[in-house]
N, C-alpha and C positions, 0 to 999 in steps of 0.2 A: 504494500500500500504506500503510496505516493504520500513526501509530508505534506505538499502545499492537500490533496485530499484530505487528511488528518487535523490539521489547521481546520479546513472548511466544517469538518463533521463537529469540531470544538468549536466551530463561532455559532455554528444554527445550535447545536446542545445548548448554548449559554445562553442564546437568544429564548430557546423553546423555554431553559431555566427562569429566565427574567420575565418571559412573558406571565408563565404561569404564575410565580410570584404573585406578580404586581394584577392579576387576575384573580387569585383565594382572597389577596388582601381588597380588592373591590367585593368581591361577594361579600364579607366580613363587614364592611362598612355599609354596605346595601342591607345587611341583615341589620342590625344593630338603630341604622334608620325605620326598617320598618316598623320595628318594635316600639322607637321613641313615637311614631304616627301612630301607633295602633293602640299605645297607651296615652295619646292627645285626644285622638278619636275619642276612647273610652270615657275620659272627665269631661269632653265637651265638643260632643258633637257638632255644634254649630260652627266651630272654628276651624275653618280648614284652607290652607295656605298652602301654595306653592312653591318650595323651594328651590333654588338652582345650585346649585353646587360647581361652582369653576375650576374652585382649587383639585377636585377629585377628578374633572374631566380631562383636567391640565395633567394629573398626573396619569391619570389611566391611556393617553397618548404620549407623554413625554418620556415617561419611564422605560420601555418597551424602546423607543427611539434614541435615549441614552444609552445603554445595553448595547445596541444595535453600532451607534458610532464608537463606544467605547473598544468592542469586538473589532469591529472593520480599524480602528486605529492599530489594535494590538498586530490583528492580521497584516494590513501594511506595513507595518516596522518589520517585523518578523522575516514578512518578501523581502522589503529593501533590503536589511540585513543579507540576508542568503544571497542574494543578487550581487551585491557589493563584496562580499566574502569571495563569490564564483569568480568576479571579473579578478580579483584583487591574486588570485591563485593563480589565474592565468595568465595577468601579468608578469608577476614572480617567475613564470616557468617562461615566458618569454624572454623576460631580461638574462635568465640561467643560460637558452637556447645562445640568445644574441654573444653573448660572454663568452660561450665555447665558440662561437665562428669567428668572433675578433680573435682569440687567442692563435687559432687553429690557423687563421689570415695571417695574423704576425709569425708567427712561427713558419707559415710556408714563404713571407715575404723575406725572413732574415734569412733563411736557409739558401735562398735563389738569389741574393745578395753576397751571401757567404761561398756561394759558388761562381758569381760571376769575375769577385775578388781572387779567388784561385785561380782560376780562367786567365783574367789580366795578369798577375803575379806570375803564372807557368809560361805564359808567350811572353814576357816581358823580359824571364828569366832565360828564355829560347833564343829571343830577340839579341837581346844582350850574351850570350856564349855565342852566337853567330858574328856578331858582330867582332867580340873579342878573338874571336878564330879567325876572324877575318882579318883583321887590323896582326896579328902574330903575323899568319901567312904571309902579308905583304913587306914586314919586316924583315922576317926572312927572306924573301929571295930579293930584295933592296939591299940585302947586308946591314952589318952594324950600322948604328948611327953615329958618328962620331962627330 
């Protein structure tokens, strides 16, 4: 099972949590009201008012919608985190990647430097015994210098 799945099945549980809650706690309050009307009723029939009740309406939608963004906050962090971890690892293994082809570049650049140097060095040193053989020979059949 998938986590971002797992996450999901824990944000609607908490949600279904929260609703039901804030759902016992209205029936509770709805019971408790009837009882105060039905014992109003009882001392005085003739008195009968309508009450609105805001603050309970307010809660029996707000509460459920708290819940609901507090959830989806948790859930978002949690993605961005994992998100930000994944890139942040494959960065790392990129710069690892990049660091072994620089090395592996320097290393094949001094070695082919290192041999163009020998290269020069061996015909130079060719160059020069040619030369110095050459420059003898001519001495010799010149004769001494004197």
């Amino acid at each position: 099972m998938s986590r971002p799945l797992v996450a999901s099945a824990i944000l609607c549980a908490g949600f279904a949590v929260g609703t039901y809650l804030v759902i016992r706690h209205q029936e509770i309050q709805l019971t408790q009201r009837e009882q105060a009307m039905n014992e109003r009723l009882a001392r005085d029939p003739g008195d009968l008012t309508m009450e609105f009740d805001f603050t309970g309406i307010g809660k029996a939608f707000l509460a459920p919608a708290a819940v609901a963004a507090v959830a989806s906050w948790v859930f978002q962090t949690l993605a961005k985190r994992r998100a930000d971890n994944y890139f942040n690892q494959k960065l790392e293994q990129f710069k690892q990647d990049l660091g072994k082809l620089a090395a592996s570049a320097q290393f094949d650049h001094q070695r082919k430097l290192r041999d163009f140097q020998a290269f020069r060095r061996s015909t130079r040193h060719e160059a020069y015994a040619a030369d110095r053989g050459r420059t003898c020979e001519t001495r010799l059949s010149h004769g001494p210098e004197e």
